[in-house]
C-alpha positions as CSV (number, residue, x, y, z in Angstrom):
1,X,96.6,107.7,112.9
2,X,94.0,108.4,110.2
3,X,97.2,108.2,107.4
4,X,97.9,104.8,109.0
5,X,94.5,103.5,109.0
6,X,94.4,104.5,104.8
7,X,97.6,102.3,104.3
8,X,96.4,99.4,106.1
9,X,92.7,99.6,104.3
10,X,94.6,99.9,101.5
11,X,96.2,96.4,102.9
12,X,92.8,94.7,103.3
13,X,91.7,95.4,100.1
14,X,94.7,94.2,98.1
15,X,94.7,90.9,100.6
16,X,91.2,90.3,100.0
17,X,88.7,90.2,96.7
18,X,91.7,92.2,94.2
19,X,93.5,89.3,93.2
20,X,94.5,91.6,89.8
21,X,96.1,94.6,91.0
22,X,97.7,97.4,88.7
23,X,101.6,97.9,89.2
24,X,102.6,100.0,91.9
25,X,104.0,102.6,89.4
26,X,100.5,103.4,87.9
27,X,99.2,106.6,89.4
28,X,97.0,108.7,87.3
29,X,93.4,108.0,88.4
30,X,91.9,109.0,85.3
31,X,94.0,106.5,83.3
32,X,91.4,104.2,80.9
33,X,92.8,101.1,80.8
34,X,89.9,99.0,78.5
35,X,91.0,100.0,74.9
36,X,88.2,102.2,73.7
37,X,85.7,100.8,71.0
38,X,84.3,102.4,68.2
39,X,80.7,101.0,68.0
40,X,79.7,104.0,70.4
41,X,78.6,101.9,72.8
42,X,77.2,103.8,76.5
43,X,79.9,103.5,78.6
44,X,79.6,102.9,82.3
45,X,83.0,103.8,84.6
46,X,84.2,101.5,87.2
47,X,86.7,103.3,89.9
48,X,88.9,100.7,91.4
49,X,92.8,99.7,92.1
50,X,92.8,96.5,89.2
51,X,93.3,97.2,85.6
52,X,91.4,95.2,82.8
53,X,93.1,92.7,81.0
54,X,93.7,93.3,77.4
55,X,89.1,92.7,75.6
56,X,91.3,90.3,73.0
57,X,92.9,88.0,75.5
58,X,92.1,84.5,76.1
59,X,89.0,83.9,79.0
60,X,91.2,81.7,81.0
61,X,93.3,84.3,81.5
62,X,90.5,86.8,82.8
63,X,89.6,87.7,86.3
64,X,87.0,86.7,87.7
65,X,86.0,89.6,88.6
66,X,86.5,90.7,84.7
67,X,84.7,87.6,83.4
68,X,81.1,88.9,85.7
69,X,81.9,92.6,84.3
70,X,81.8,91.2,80.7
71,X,78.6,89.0,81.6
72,X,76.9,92.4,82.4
73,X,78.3,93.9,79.2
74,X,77.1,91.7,76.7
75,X,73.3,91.4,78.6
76,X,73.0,95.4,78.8
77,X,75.0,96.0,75.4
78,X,77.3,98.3,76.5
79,X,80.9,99.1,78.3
80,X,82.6,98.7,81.1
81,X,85.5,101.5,81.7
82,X,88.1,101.0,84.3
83,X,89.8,103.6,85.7
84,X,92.6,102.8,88.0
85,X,95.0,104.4,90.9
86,X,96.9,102.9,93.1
87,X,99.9,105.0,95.1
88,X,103.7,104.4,94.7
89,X,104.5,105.1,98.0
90,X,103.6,106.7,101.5
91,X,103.9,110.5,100.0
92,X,101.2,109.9,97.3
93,X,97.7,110.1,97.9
94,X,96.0,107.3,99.1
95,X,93.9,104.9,97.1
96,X,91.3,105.9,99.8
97,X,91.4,109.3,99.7
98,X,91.2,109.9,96.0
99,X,88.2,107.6,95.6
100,X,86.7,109.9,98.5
101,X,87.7,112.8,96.3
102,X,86.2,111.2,93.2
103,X,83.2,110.5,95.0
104,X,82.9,114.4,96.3
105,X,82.8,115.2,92.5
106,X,80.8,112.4,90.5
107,X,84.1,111.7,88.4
108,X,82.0,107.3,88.1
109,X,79.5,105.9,88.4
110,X,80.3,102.9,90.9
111,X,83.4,102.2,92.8
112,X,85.2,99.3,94.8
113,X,85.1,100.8,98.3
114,X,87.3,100.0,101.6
115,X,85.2,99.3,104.5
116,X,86.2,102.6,106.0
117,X,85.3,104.8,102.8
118,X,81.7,102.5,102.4
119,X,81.3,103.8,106.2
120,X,82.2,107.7,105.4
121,X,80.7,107.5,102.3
122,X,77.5,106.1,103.4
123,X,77.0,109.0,106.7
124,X,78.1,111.6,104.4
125,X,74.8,111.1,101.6
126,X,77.3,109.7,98.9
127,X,75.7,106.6,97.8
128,X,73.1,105.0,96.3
129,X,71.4,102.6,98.3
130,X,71.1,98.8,96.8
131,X,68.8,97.8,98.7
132,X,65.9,97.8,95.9
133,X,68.6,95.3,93.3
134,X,67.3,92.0,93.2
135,X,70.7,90.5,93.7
136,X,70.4,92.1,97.1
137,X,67.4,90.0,98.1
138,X,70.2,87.1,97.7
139,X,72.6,88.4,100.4
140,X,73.2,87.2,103.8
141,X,72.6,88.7,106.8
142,X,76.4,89.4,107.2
143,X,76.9,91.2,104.5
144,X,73.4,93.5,104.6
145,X,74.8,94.1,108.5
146,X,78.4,95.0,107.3
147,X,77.2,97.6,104.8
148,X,73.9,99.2,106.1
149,X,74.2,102.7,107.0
150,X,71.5,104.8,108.2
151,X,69.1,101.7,106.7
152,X,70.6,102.0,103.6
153,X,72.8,99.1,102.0
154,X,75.5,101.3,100.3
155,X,77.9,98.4,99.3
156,X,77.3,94.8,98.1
157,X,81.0,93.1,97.9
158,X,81.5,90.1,95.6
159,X,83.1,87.9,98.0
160,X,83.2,87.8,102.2
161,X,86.6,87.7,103.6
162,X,87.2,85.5,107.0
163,X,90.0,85.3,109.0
164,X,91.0,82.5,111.2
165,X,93.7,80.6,113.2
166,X,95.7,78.5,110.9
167,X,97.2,75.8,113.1
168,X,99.4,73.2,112.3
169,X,97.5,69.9,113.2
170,X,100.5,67.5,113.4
171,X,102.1,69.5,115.8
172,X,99.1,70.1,118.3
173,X,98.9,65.9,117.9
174,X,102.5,65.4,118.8
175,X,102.1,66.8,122.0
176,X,98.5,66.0,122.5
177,X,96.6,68.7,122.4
178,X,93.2,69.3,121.6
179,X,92.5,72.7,119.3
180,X,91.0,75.3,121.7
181,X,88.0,76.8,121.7
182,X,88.1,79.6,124.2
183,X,91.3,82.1,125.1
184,X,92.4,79.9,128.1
185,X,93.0,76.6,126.2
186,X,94.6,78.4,124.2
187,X,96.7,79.9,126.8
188,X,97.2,76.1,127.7
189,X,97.9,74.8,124.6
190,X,101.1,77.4,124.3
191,X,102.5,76.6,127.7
192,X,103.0,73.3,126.7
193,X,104.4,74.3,123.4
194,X,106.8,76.7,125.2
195,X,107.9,73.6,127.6
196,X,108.4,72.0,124.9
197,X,111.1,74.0,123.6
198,X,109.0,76.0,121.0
199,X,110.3,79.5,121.0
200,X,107.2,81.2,119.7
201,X,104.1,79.2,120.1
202,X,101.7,82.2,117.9
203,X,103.6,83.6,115.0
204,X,102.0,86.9,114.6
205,X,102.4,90.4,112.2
206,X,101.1,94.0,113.0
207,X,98.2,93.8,111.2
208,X,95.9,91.1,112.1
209,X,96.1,90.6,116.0
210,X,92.9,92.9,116.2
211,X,90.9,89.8,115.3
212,X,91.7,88.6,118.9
213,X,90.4,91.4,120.6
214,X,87.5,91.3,117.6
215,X,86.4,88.0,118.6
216,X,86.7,88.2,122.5
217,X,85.0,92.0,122.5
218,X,82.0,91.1,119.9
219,X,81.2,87.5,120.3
220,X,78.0,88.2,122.5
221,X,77.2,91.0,120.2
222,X,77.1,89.4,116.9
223,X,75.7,85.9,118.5
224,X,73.1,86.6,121.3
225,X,70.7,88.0,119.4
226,X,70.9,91.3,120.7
227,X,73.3,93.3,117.5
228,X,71.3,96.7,117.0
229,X,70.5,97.5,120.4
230,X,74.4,97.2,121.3
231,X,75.4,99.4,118.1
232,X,72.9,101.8,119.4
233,X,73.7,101.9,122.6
234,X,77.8,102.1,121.4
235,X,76.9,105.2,119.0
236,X,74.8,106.9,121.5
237,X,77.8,106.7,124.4
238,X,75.1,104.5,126.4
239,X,77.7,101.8,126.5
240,X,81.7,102.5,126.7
241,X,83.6,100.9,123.5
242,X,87.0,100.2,125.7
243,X,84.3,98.3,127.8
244,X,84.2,96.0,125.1
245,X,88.1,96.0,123.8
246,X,89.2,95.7,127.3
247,X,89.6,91.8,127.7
248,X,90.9,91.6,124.4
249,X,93.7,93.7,125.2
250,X,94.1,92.2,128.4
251,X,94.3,88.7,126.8
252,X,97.0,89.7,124.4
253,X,99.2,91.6,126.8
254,X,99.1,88.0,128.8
255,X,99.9,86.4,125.2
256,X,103.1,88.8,125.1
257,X,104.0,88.6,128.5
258,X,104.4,85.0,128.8
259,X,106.3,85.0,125.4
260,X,103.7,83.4,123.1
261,X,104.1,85.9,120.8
262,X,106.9,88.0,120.6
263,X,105.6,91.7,120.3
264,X,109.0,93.2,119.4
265,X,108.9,90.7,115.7
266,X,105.1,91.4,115.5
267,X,105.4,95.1,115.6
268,X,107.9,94.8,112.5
269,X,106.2,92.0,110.6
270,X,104.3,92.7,107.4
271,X,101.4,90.0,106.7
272,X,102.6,86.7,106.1
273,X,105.7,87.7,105.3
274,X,107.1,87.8,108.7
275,X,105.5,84.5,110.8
276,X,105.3,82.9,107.3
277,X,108.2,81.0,107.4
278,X,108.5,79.9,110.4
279,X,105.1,78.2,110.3
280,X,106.0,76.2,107.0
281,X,109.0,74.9,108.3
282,X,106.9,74.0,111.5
283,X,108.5,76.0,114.0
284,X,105.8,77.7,114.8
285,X,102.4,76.1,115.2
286,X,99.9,78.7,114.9
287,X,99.7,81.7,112.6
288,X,96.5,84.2,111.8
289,X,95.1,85.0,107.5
290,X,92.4,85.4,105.7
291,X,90.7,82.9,104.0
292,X,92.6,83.4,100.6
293,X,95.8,82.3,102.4
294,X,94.4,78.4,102.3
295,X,94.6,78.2,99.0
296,X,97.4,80.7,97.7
297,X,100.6,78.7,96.3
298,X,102.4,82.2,97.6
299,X,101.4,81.4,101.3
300,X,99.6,78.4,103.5
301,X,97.9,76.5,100.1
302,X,100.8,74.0,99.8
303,X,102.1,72.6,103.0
304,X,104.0,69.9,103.7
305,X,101.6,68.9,107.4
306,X,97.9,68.7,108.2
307,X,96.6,72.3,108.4
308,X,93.3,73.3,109.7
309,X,91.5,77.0,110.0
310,X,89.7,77.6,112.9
311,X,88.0,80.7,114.5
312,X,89.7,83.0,117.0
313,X,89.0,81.7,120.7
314,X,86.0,83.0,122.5
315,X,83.5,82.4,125.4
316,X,81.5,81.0,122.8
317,X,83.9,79.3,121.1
318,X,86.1,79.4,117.6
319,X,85.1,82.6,116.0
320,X,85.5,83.8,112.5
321,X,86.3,87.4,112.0
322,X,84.7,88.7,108.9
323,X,85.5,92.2,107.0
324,X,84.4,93.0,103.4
325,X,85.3,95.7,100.5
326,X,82.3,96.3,98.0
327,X,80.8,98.0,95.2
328,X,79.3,101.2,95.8
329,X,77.3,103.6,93.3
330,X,77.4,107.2,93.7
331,X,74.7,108.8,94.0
332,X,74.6,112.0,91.7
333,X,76.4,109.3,88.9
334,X,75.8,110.5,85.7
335,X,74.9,106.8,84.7
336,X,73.5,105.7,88.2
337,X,70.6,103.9,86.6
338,X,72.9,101.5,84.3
339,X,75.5,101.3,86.9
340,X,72.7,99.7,89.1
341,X,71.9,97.4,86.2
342,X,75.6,96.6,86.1
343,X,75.5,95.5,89.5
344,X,72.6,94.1,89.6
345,X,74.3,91.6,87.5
346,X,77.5,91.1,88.6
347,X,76.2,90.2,91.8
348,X,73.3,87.9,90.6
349,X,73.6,84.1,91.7
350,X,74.7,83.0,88.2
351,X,78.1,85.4,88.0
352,X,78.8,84.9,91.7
353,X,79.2,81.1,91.4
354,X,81.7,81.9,88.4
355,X,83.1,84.5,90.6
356,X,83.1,81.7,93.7
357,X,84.3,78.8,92.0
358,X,87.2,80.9,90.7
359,X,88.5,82.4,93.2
360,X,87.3,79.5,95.8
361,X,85.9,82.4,98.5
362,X,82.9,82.6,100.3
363,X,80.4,84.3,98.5
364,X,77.3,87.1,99.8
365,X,74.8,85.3,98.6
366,X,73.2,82.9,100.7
367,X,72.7,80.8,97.6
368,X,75.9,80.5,96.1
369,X,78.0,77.9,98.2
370,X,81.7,77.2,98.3
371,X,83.5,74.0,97.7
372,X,86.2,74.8,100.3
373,X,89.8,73.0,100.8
374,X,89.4,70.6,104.0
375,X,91.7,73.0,105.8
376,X,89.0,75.5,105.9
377,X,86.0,73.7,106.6
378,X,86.1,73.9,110.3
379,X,85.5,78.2,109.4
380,X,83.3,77.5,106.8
381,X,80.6,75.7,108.6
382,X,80.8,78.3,111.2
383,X,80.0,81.2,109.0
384,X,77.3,79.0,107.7
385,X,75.6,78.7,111.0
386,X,75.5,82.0,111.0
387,X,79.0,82.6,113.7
388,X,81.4,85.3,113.4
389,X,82.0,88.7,114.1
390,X,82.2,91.5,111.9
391,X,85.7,93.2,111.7
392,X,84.1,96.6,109.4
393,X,80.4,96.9,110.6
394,X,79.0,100.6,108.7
395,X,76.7,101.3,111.2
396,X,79.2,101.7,114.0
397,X,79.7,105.2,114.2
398,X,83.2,104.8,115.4
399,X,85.1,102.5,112.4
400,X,86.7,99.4,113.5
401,X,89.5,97.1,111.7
402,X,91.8,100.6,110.9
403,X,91.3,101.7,114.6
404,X,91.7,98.7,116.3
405,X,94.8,97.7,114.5
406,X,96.5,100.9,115.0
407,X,96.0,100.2,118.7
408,X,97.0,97.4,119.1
409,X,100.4,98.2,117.4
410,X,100.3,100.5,120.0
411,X,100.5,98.3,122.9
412,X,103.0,96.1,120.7
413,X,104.9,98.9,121.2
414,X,104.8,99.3,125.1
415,X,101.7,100.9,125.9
416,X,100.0,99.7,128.4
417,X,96.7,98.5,128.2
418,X,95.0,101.0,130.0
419,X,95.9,103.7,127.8
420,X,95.0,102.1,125.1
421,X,91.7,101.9,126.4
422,X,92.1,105.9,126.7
423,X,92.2,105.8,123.1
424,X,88.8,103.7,122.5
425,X,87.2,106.5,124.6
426,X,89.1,109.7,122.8
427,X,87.8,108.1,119.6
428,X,83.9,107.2,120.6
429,X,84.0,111.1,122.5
430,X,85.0,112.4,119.2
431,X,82.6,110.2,117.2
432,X,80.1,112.0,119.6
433,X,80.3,115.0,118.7
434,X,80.1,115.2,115.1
């Protein structure tokens, strides 16, 4: 399970705020990508799976993530080395485990961290907390909440990743239907599809179904007001985590059994890739992404029908499921000091609306708005209102999007849902005892 849960963090990562990622064949994780410069400059090393483009190429063709990197380099006169890994295949390390190892040994000074290494990094002492930068006075609650652990903010990401329902408006009119708010419209909204002579009403993959069972399971949580004392009482054993996975589960077995999604093609289907086509040639009218997918050419951004992104359905309605990678700084870094400086301003308001307007995410600071496709507005306001659930929260002892997932291909695979739960309570009993 734990190798499984590296790949598909691995996943997350490369689907989320790496929009520039080395080639699969590039595996030495001490490679130096940025040509060296012979002004002796201090250099500051960046640890992450994207390689820099070539310091003489033209800025339009720049990352934005590189374009922020060089704003800290010209204020703070100095460099920016990137050093790369990324694994060719299942039998190489993971690009997980060897930033863990890096870590372990000081080999940088600030990293671009999974949600499930910001989480071990964090309880095992590794980082610096960023808590004292004044871009972090900037952040929203969301992403403080994400990437506190033990009080510390470990990790500040440069963009927040939502997931939602992508639905295929024209189709829901055509049959009129009204987009649903909670599980059982949704539940109603299929049977009429399937009446209707579609085969699969929710085109779904093995990775992202957890945000059902995310938004059903945390919705009270994360909205009522009530977060930290339902964390503690989850870490402490106080409170059973398959108590709140249960109805998630539940719902989705009900989703397979009545043949709204087909489990057997979920359990085989890598993101978008699988449901993908089917959904642009409007067989199927409902499909689950990340924000991204709006406005990638490669996946929902050019349709030929009215798309809107919603939240998953809830007891409290549409519900945007958040998870986040970030930036983290050692904390025995030789350079710790200028690596926070770095930060500091990569992750000010002035390069985060580069960064935003770029890449058209949602950014962490509360100041910094983006000026989103129609399709996602419905998710966008949400988030704004401050609704959603968090997919990778730090300060739950037991980590959630890797674990989550893994289970659920579980039950895509025949297991029932009960021992599935018995999962959820072998992994909170372990996370007891250590």
């Amino acid at each position: 399970m734990k190798k499984s849960i590296k790949k598909l963090c691995a996943i997350l990562l490369a689907g989320s705020m790496l929009t520039a990622m080395v080639s699969c064949g590039q595996q030495d994780a001490d490679i130096n990508v940025a040509n060296s410069n012979d002004d002796n400059k201090k250099t500051i090393n960046l640890f992450g799976p994207m390689s820099r483009a070539n310091p003489n190429a033209e800025n339009a063709s720049m990352t934005a993530q590189e374009k922020t990197v060089m704003m800290a380099e010209k204020q703070l006169d100095l460099l920016v080395d990137y050093r790369t890994y990324m694994a060719e295949d299942y039998q190489d390390k993971t690009y997980d485990d060897v930033t863990m190892d890096r870590l372990r040994h000081n080999m940088d000074d600030f990293y671009l961290l999974n949600p499930d290494v910001i989480q071990k990094a964090g309880m095992e002492g590794m980082l610096t907390d960023l808590s004292g930068l004044d871009s972090a006075k900037n952040l929203r609650e969301v992403v403080k909440t994400a990437n506190t652990v033990d009080g510390k903010l470990v990790a500040i990401p440069q963009e927040v990743v939502a997931y939602g329902l992508f639905v295929n408006k024209d189709m829901f009119r055509k049959y009129k239907l009204k987009l649903p708010n909670t599980p059982e419209e949704l539940l109603k909204c299929c049977a009429v599809f399937k009446k209707n002579g579609i085969k699969t009403p929710i085109g779904a993959n093995r990775w992202w179904l957890e945000c059902f069972v995310l938004a059903q399971g945390y919705a009270e949580m994360y909205n009522k007001g009530n977060t930290e004392a339902e964390i503690e009482a989850l870490n402490s054993g106080k409170a059973k985590l398959s108590d709140y996975m249960r109805p998630g589960f539940e719902y989705l077995k009900t989703l397979m059994d009545k043949g709204y999604i087909d489990a057997k093609a979920a359990y085989t289907y890598e993101a978008i890739d699988g449901e993908g086509p089917d959904f642009l040639a409007q067989k199927t009218p409902i499909v689950m992404a990340y924000w991204g997918a709006a406005n990638a050419e490669t996946a929902y951004g050019n349709v030929d029908f009215n798309m809107q992104v919603i939240g998953f359905p809830s007891d409290l309605g549409q519900m945007p499921v958040i998870s986040m990678s970030g930036y983290g700084i050692g904390k025995e870094a030789e350079n710790r000091e200028d690596a926070m400086q770095v930060m500091d301003i990569m992750l000010s308001d002035e390069a985060l609306q580069i960064y935003t307007e770029i890449n058209q995410v949602i950014s962490p600071s509360k100041n910094v708005e983006v000026d989103c496709t129609q399709a996602l507005k419905p998710l966008n306001d949400k988030i704004n209102e401050g609704t959603y659930v968090l997919g990778s929260n730090a300060s739950m002892n037991v980590e959630q999007w890797g674990n989550i997932c893994l289970i659920v291909r579980d039950l895509l695979n025949g297991s029932s849902v009960d021992e599935c739960m018995a999962k959820f309570d072998q992994l909170q009993e372990e996370s007891l005892t250590k």
